[in-house]
N, C-alpha and C positions, 0 to 999 in steps of 0.2 A: 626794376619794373619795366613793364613793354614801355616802349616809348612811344609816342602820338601818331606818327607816320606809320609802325608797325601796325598796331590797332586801328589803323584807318584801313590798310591794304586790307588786314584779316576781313575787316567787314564788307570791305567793295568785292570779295572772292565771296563769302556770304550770300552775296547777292545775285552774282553773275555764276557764269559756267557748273562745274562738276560742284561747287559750296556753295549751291543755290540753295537755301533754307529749307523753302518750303513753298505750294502755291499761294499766290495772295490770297484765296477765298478758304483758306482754311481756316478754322477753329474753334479749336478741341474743348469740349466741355469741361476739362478739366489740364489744366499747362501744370507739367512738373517742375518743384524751386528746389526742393530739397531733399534729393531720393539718393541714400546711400544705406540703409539697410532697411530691416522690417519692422523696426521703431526710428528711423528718422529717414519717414518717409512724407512727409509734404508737400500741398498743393495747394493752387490757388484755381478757383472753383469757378470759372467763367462763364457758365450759359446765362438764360436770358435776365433770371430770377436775382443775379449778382452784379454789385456795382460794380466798376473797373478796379484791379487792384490798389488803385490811388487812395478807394474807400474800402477797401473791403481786408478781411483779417485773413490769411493764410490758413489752410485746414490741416487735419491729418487726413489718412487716406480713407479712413472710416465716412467722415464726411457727414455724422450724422448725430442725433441728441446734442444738437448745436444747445447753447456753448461747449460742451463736452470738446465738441472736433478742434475746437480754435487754438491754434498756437500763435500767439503774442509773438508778432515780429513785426516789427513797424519799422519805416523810411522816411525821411523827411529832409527838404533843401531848403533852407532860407538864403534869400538875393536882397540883397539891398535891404535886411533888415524885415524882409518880408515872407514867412514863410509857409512851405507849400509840401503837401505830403504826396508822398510814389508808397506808400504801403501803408497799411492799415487802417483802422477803422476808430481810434482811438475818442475820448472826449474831449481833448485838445482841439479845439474847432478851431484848422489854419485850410488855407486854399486847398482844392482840390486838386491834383493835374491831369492834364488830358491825354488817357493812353490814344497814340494814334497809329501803332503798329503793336504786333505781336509775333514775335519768330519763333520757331523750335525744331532744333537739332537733335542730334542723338545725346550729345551732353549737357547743350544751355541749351534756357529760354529766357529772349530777350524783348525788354519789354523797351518802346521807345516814348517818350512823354513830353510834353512841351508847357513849362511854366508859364502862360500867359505868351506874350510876343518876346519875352525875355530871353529865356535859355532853353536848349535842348536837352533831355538827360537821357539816355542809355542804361537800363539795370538788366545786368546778364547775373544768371543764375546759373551756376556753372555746379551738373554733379560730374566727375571725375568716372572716366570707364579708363583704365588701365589695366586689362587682361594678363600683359604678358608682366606686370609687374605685383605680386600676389601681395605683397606691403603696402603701396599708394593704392592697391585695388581694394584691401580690405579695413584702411582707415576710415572712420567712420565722420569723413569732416567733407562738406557742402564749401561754395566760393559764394558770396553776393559780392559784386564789383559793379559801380557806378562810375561811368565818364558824363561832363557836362561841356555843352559848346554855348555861344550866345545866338542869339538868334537875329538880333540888331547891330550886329558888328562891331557895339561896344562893352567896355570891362564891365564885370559886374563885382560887388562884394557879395563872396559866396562862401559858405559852410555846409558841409553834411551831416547826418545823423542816424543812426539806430540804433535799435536795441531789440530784446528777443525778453521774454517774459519766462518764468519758473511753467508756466502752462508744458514747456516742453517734456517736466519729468513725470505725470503722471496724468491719469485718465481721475482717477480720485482727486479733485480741485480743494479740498478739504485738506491736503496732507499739509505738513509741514516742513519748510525748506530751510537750507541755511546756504551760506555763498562765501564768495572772495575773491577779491579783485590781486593781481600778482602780475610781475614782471618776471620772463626768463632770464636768463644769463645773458642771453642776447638783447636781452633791453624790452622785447616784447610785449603787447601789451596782452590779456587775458582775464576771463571773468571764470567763476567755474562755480555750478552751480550743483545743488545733488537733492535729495531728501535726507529729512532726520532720520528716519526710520525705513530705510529700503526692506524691500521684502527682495531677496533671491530669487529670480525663478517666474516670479509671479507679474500678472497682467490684471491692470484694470483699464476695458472699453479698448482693451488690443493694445495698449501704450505699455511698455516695460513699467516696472516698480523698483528698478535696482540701477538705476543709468547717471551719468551727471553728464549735464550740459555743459556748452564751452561756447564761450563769442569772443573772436579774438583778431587782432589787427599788429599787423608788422611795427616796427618804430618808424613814425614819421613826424615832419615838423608840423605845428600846427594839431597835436592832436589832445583831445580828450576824455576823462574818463565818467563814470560814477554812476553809482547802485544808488536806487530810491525809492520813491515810490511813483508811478507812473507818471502822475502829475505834476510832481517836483521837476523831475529830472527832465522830462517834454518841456515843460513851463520856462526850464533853465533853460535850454537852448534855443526854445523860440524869444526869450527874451534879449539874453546874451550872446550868443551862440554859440558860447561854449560851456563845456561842463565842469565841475568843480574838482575832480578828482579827488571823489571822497566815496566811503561806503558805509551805507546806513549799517545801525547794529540793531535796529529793530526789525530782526527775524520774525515771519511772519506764515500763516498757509499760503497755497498757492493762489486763493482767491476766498474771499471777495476784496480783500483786500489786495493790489496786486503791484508786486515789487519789477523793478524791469534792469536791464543789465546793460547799462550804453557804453557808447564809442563815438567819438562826435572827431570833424576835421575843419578844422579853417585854412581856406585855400589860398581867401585875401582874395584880394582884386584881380579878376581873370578874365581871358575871354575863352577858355577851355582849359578843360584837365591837360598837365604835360604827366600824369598819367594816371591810369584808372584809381581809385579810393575803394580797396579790399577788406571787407571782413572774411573771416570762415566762421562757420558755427558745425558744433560738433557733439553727439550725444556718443556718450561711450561708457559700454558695458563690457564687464570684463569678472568674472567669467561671461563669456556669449550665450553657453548653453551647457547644460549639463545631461552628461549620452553617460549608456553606459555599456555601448558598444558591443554588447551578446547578453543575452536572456541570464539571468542571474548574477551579471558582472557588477562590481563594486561603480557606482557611479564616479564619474569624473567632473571635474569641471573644466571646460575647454576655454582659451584665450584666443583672443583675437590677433589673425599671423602678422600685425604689424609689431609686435611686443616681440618680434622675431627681433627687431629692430631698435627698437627704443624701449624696451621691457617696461617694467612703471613707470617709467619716466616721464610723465604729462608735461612739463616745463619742453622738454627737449622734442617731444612729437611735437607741441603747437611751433616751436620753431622749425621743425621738420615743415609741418603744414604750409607757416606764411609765407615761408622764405620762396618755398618751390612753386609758388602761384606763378609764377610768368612761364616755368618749361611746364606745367601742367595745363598753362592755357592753349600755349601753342601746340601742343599735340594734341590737346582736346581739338581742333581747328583742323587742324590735319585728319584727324579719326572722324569726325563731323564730315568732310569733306569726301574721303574715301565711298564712305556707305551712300553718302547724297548722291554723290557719283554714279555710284554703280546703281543705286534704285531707280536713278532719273531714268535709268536706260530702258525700263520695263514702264514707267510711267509717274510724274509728278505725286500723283495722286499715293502710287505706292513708297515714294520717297518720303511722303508727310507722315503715315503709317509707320513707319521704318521708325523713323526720327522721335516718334511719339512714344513709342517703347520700348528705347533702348535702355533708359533708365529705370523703367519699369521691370521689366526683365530681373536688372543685376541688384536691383535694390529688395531683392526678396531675398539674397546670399547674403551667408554670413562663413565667411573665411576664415577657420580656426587651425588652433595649433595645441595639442597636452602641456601643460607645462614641463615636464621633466622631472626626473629624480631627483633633481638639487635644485627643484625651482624656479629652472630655464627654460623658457619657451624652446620647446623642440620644433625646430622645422622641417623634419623629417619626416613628421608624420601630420602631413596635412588633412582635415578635412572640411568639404563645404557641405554648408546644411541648405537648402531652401524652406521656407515660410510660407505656407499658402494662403498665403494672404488673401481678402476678400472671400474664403470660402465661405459658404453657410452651413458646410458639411460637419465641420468640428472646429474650434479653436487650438487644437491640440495636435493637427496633423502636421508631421514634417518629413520634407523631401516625398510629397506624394508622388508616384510615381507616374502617375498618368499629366503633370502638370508636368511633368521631370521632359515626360518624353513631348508634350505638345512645345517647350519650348527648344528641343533637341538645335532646331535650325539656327539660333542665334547662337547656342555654343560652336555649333559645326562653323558658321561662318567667321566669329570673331576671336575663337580659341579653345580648339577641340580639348585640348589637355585639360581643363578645366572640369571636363563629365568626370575623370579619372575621381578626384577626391569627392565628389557629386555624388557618384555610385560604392564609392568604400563605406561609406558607413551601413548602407543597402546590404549590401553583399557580407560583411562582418556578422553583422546580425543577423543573418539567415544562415552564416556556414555552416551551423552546427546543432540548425536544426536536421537530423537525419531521417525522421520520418515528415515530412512536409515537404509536397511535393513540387504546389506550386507557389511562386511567386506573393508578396505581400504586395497591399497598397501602397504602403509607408513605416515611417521609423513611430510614427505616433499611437498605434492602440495593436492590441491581441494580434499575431500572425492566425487568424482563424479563418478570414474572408476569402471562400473560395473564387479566384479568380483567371480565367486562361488568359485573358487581356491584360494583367498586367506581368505574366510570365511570358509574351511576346512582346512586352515593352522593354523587359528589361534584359531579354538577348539582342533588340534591335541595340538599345544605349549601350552594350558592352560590345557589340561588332562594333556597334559606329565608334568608340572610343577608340577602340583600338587600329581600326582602317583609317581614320582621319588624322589622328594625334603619334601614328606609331610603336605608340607604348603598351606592347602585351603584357604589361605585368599583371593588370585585373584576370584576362582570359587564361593564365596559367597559372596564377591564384586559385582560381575558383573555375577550373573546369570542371570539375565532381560536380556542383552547382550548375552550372548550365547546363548540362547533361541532363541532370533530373528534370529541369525544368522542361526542355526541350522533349524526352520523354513523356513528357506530363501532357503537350502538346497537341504530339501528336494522337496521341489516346482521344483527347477531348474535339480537335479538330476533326477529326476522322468520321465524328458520330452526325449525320444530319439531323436527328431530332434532339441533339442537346439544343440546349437554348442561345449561347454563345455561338456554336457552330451557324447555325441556323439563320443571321445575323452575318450576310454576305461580308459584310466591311469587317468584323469582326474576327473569321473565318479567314481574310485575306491576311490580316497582322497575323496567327497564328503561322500561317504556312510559310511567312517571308523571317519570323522568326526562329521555326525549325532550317530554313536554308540559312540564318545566317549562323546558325549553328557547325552546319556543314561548313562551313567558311573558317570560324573558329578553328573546327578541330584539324582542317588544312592548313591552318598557319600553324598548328600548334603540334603538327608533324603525325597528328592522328589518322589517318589515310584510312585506314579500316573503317573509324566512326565515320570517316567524311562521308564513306562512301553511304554506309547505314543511313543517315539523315537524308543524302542528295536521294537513296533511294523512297525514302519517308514523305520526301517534299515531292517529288513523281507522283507518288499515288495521291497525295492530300489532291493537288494541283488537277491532275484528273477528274476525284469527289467532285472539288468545288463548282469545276466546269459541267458538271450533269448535271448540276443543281442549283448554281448562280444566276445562269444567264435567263434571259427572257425566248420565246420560241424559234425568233426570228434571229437570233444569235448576235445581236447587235447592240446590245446592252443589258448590263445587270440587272437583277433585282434587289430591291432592300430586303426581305426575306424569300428564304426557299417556298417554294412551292406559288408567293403571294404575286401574280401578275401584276397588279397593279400596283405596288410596291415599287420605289426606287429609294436612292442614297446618293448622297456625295461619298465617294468610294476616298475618302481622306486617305486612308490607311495604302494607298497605291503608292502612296508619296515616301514611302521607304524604301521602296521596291528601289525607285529609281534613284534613292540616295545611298543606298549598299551598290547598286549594281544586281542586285540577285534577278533581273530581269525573268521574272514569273508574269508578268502582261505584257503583251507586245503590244508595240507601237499602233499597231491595226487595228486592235481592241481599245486601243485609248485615243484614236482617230473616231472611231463609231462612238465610244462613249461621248466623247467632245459635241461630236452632231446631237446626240441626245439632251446634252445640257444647254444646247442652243436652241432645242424645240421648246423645254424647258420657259428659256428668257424668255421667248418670243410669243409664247402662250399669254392670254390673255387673262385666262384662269388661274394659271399658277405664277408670272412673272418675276422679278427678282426679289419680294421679299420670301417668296416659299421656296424657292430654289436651295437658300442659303442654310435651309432647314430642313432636317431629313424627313420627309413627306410619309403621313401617317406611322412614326413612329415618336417624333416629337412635334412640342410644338417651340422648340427654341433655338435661338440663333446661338452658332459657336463660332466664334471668329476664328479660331485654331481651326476647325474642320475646314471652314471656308478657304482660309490661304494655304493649306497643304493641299486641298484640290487644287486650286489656282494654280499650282506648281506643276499638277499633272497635263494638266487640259493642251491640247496640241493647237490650238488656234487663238492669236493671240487676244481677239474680239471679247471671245468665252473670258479668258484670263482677264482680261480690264474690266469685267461688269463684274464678274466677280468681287473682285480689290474695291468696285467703285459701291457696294453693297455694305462692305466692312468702311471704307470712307466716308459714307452717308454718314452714317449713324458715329464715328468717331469726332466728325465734323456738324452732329445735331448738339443746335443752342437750348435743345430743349430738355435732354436728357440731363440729370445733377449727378458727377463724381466719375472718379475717374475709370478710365476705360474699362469696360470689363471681359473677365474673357464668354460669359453668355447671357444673353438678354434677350427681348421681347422682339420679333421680328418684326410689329405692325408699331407698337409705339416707341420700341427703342428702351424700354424700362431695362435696369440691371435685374439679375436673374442670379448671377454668382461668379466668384472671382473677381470684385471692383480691385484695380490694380493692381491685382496679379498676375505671375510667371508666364503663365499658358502664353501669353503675348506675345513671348518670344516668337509664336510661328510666325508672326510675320516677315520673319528671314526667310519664309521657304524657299523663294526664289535666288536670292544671295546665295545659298545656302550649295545648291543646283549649280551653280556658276564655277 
């Protein structure tokens, strides 16, 4: 385990320099504890209407038909016989503690709390981002780690405690659970939790039906265990403070009567942790999803690619889990510190943004692998799905593709390889449609919905896969495919009175993804087509300038022909991330001036800006910082970010960020913690 000194530097770099957390006056209505896929995704729910995490119960990301959202996760420290809770809401009435800071990185959030004048405590929530390791990145296991100091410079007698509640396996509070407590080979300890009756496949209130939970801690001295019922087992350790290592056998539903799954430590007489006190918890399904890969294909059911590694084996992954907690912290620390880094350079403000959902982002992936002929997880044949979470579009969309491409900039920054298995299931399932021309929204309903925006989304995501990651095997896969698509393109770009054309910003994605098509078929040795397309993307690029700009040649319009009409022209933001350099810098100098009359206006100022002016009335955060990225002055650029920071940083909004919402009061609109987030890499992204 870290040792004390180590953990002390970590946090004073935290603090200081390029690991500066975050500004003091931030905080987010919503801080992420446990975001590692799209069923174990949790939060703790912090605006004005919610007590401090000391009192209050952790949510899912739904957030909503409370109790529905609550997942039963409680903390608690007793000192000197006296004890005091850092989580939940429970009816064990012991001390409250008082949060007096709150931080958040791209991995953890830590909260810091102080037991009366006693002791200090420290609880980091740690989700693990490891990109370049597809195993630790797609285990579906969370850190909770508490450090405690004294505050009076002398010993105290100290014990810790939690436990996680059955709440985590289903949205149906009605169902029935069964459990069991196990040691690994390694001596470890473990609880593992499931339903009597999983349903496959199936969701109630967005929660899986088919998952089993895990809360589990390394071997250490001093430690405890025991399944109860909440009351017992609380009661047991506020009494005693330790637990009995025992587990009831009176199985139960998940409520109203409610069973809970502890871990308890006695530290003995201290004046600090000589090192941090770990649990992990961990929900894990397996199969993750069932594809079936092209229109009429035998369904499969796909595994989760850490089974590359430890195949059923759950004894052996939790020791996998606990053991590597100390190099998973420290590069968590290190990767926290990179991105702080590099955002503080553009401004605090955009570092707190950054930091707020990076977990957001990866916790919509889920990392799969076939099993194989004989059984064996194949790793050969990787693919990632995303979850659109928070939509109100449908329950049932996956891998949309317009969410795919709004968070394009966090893949580009943190690990381009990643779009590859992201867009295989996309492009599978469309290869062999031969009369369909354009592009699908997603892997989730009918390929019927006619769309040109999202057949220039998804030649931007295969250029950009392949220009950022190296790896042409998609573009020589499926050039017959992006051909048609690009074909398709141009036809529909071309027309000023179709209704996508028509739709400046919409019209610009088209043209930038027939040129990156051109780009394609130049790396892919097609010289003929290149030339076909560069001459394709000439003419469009002409069209759109006879019929984009305003009279005075100095800014666009939001629709053709509508003077009064503008847009946040988002979609420029590819331009300058291929390189296909279709706007010049002169154009996006004047355009910048134009979104400074914009702020500066007293009519329209920065909450209308943010929104594209008489065509919605809603704010998209994804549109906002892919402009942000464009903008040539860096004024324009920080009101921007600081328009997206207001409202991430309002006490008054409930649930976590969304990707659009209400421009005057900040209300969620759709996407609560979902993908789309990712833009806020755009500028990383650029770098």
């Amino acid at each position: 385990m870290p040792s004390p000194l180590l953990f002390f530097l970590i946090w004073l770099l935290t603090l200081t320099g390029s690991g500066r957390a975050q500004s003091k006056a931030f905080r987010p209505a919503a801080v992420p504890l446990a975001i590692r896929s799209p069923f174990m995704n949790v939060w703790y729910m912090a605006n004005n209407s919610v007590p401090p995490i000391s009192n209050a119960w952790p949510m899912f990301w739904t957030n909503k038909n409370m109790p529905e959202s609550v997942m039963g996760w409680t903390g608690k420290v007793r000192i000197d016989g006296v004890t005091y809770s850092w989580m939940g809401n429970d009816p064990q009435r012991n001390i409250t503690m008082n949060v007096t800071n709150i931080q958040t990185t791209p991995t953890r959030s830590i909260f810091t709390m102080e037991a009366g004048s006693l002791m200090n405590i420290s609880v980091t929530f740690l989700s693990m981002i490891e990109p370049s390791d597809w195993v630790l990145q797609s285990l579906p296991f969370s850190y909770l780690t508490v450090e405690v100091s004294s505050l009076d410079g002398k010993a105290h007698d100290v014990q810790l405690y939690s436990d996680i509640s059955a709440e985590w396996l289903s949205g149906d509070r009605s169902s029935q659970v069964r459990w069991g407590s196990h040691n690994t080979t390694r001596g470890n300890t473990y609880h593992e939790i499931y339903l009597q009756s999983p349903v496959r496949g199936a969701e109630n209130d967005f929660q899986a039906q088919d998952g089993k939970a895990y809360y589990a801690m390394a071997a250490r001295p001093g430690q405890t265990w025991q399944i109860d019922r909440d009351a017992i087992a609380r009661e047991q350790f506020m009494t005693q403070g330790r637990l009995t290592n025992t587990s009831s056998a009176g199985f139960a539903s998940i409520s109203p009567i409610y069973s809970v799954y502890a871990i308890a430590v006695d530290l003995g007489q201290i004046q600090s942790t000589s090192d941090p006190v770990t649990w992990a918890i961990g929900y894990v399904r397996d199969p993750t999803i069932f594809f079936t890969g092209s229109p009429g294909g035998k369904v499969q059911g796909l595994s989760p690619y850490f089974t590359t590694e430890y195949a059923s084996d759950i004894g052996q992954t939790i020791d996998a889990v606990v053991t590597s907690f100390e190099d998973i912290y420290n590069r968590a620390v290190v990767f926290d510190q990179s991105i702080v880094g590099n955002a503080s350079l553009v401004s605090s403000h955009y570092a707190d943004l950054v930091s707020l959902v990076a977990r957001q982002t990866f916790g919509a992936l889920d990392i799969t692998v076939p099993s194989g002929t004989i059984g064996q997880p194949d790793p050969s044949d990787v693919q990632i799905f995303m979850k659109d979470i928070g939509s109100s579009d449908s329950t049932e969309r996956v891998t949309p593709v317009e969410r795919l491409y709004a968070a394009l900039p966090a893949f580009i920054y943190i690990n381009a390889s990643m779009l590859g298995p992201l867009l295989k299931p996309l492009l599978d399932a469309q290869a062999n449609f031969k009369g369909l021309q354009y592009a699908a929204r997603d892997l989730g309903e009918a390929l019927t919905i006619r769309t040109s925006s999202e057949s220039g989304n998804m030649l931007i995501l295969l250029y950009a896969h392949a220009r950022f990651s190296g790896d042409g095997t998609l573009i020589s896969r499926h050039y017959v495919l992006a051909k048609r698509w690009s074909n398709y393109l141009i036809n529909q770009t071309a027309a000023p009175t179709n209704h996508t054309s028509n739709m400046t910003n919409l019209a610009i994605k088209g043209i930038i993804g027939v040129a990156a098509m051109a780009e394609i078929s130049r790396v892919m040795g097609q010289e003929s087509d290149a030339q076909q397309f560069d001459s394709a993307r000439a003419r469009l690029v002409s069209s759109w300038q006879s019929h984009a700009f305003y009279e005075d040649q100095k800014r666009l319009l939001g629709v053709y022909g509508d003077s009064q009409s503008w847009a946040l022209l988002y979609n420029i933001y590819a331009d300058r991330l291929l390189g296909t350099n279709i706007v010049s810098d002169t154009f996006l100098q004047d355009q910048t001036v134009y979104y400074q009359s914009l702020l500066n206006s007293s009519t329209t100022g920065m909450r209308n800006i943010i929104h594209i002016s008489r065509l919605t009335s809603q704010l998209f955060l994804a549109w906002t910082l892919l402009t942000a990225a464009t903008v040539t002055d860096n004024g324009v650029r920080d009101r921007l970010i600081e328009g997206v920071w207001n409202r991430a940083n309002s006490s008054m909004a409930l649930g976590a960020f969304p990707d659009n919402y209400q421009p005057t009061s900040g209300a969620t609109i759709d996407g609560q913690a979902g993908p789309a987030a990712g833009a806020m890499f755009s500028l990383l992204a650029l770098k």
